[in-house]
N, C-alpha and C positions, 0 to 999 in steps of 0.2 A: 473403531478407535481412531482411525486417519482420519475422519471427519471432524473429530471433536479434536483433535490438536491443527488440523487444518484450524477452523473457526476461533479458538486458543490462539492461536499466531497471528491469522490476520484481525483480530482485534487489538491485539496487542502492537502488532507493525500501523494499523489505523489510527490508535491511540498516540503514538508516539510519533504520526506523520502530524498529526492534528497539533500537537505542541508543539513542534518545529513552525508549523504556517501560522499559528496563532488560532485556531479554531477551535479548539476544546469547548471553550463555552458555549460555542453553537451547538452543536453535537454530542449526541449522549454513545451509549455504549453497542446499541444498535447499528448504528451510523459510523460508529467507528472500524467497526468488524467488516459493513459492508463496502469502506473504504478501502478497507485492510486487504480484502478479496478482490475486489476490482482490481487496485493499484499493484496487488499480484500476479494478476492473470494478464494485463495491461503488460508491466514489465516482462513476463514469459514471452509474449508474441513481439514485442520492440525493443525492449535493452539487452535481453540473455542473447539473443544472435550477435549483438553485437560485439559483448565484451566476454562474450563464452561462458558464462556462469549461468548454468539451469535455475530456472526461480522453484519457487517452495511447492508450485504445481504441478512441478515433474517428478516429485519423490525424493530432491534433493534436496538434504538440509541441512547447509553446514552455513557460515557467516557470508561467503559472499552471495549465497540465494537470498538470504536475508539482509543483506543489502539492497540488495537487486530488486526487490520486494520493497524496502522501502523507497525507493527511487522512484519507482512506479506508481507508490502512493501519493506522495510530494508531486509526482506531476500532475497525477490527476487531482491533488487538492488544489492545485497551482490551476490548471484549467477551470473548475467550476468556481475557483473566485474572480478569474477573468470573466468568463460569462455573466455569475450575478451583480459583482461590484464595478466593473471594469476596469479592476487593477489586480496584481498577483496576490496582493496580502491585502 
């Protein structure tokens, strides 16, 4: 059952990273989830040490994991449009 609202969340945290950067229309609902996770597990190991909120990958679930979580996603959506386009958005 933790699988299935794990992937639930970070779709929905990918989704929601994707319309902040402008990406939606690139990316389908696949791509959103895997965004979702990455920019999860990303945030766990570099932003949760620093501002002390556990992300969604430690078991904790309340708003600022899911912040934390989306933070994580934005940046990594923020890097791979550096890379492809050479600019953030």
């Amino acid at each position: 059952m933790n699988l299935i609202v794990w992937l639930f969340v970070g779709g929905l945290i990918g989704w929601v990273a994707s319309l902040m950067m402008r990406t939606d229309a690139q990316q389908g609902m696949f791509l959103n989830v895997i965004v979702g996770i990455v920019g999860a597990a990303l945030a766990g190991w570099f932003i949760s040490p620093l501002v002390g909120i556990p992300s969604i990958n430690a078991n904790s679930f309340s708003i600022g994991s899911l912040l934390v979580s989306l933070v994580g996603a934005v940046v990594l959506l923020a890097i791979v449009n550096l890379v492809r386009r050479g600019s953030v958005r």
